[in-house]
N, C-alpha and C positions, 0 to 999 in steps of 0.2 A: 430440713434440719432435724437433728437426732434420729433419723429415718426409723431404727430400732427402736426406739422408744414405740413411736409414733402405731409401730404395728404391734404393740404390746397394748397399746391404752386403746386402740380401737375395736377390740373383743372385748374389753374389762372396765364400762365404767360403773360406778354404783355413786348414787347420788352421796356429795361429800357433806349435806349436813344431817345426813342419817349416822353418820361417825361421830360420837361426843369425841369431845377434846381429851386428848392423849390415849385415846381410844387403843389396846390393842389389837382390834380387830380391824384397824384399818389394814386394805390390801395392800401389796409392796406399790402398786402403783399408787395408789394415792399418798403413801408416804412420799414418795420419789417428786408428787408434784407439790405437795406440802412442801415439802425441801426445796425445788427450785421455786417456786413464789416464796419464800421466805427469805430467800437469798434475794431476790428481785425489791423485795419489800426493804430489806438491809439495807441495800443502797439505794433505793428513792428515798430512805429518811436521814441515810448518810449527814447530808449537808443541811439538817432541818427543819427541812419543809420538804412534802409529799403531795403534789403538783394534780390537777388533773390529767397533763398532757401525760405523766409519769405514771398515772396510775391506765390511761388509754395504752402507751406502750406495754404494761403488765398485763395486760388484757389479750391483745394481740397476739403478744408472744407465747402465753400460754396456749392462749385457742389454736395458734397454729403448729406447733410444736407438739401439743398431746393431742390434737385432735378435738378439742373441747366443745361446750356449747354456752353460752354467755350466762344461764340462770347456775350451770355448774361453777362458772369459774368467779361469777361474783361469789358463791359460797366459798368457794376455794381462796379468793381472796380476804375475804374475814378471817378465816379458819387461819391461813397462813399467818395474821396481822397480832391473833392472837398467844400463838404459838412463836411470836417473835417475843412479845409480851412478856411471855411463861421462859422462855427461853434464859440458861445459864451463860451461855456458849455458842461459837457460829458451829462447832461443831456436830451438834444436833442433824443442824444441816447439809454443813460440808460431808460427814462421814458417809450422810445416805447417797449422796452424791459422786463421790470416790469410788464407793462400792457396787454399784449401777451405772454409770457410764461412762463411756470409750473413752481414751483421751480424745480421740477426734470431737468427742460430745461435748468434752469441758473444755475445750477451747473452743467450740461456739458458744457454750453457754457465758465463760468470762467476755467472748466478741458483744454476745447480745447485754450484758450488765456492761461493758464499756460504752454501748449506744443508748443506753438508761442514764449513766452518767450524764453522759452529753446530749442529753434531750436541752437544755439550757443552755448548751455552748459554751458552759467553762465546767474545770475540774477543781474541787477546791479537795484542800488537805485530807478532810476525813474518807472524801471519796474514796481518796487515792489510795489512804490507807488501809483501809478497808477491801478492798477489791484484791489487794496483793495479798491479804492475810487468807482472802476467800482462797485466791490462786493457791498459796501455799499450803494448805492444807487439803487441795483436791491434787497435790503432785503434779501444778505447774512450775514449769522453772521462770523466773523472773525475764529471763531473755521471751520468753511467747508469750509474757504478760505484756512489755512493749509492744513485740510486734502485733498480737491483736490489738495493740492500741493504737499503733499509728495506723493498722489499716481502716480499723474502724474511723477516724479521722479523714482517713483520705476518701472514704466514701460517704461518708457526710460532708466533702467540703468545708472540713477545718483546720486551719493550720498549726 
């Protein structure tokens, strides 16, 4: 998953709580994962409440995805949590996200936030709406917002 990404971040990591917040000396990678866990973080508090099982999925997908190591990506998790916080706009997010990765890469990443959703096996309103507003401003079309949704569905076993 993000295979590019993945050989970007594994030459480049620099411990994420040596970066003050809104730092601009973070590298483009650690913005890029700032961004995706902050998007990640969006939607586990969508419907709110922000789960342990939600916060183990946010964990995983990052470690696997960038490569990470668990004392980095709890930092990264803070970091991101507060930068939702500080946050005016998804666009903080989305933008860095648009600008870094493939469509191939963001229609995994909206696949893996629709398996975030449905860590709890329902969707409620704010999810929903929120996930589509993520898709629309990374230049997915509403029809691949579906379809990663049903697929994701039918590989979780839900109907």
């Amino acid at each position: 998953m993000f295979e590019y990404l993945r050989k970007i971040f594994a030459d480049n990591q620099t411990p994420i709580n040596q970066s003050p917040i809104n730092s601009s000396s973070e590298s483009k990678n650690q913005k890029i994962e700032i961004a995706a866990c902050a998007l990640f973080i969006e939607i586990a508090k969508a419907d709110g409440e922000f789960t342990d099982e939600e916060r183990k999925f946010i964990i995983s997908e990052m470690k696997s995805t960038f490569n990470l190591d668990d004392d980095y990506v709890n930092d990264l998790i803070l970091l991101a949590e507060q930068r939702v916080k500080e946050s005016v706009s998804l666009y903080e997010f989305t933008g860095v996200i648009n600008t870094t990765f493939t469509f191939e890469e963001k229609i995994e990443l909206i696949e893996s936030l629709w398996k975030l959703i449905y860590k709890d096996e329902k969707l409620n309103q704010y999810e929903d709406h929120l996930i589509k507003r993520i898709a629309a401003t990374i230049n997915i079309e509403h029809k691949q917002i579906i379809n990663a949704k049903l697929w994701v569905k039918e590989q979780m076993g839900l109907k």
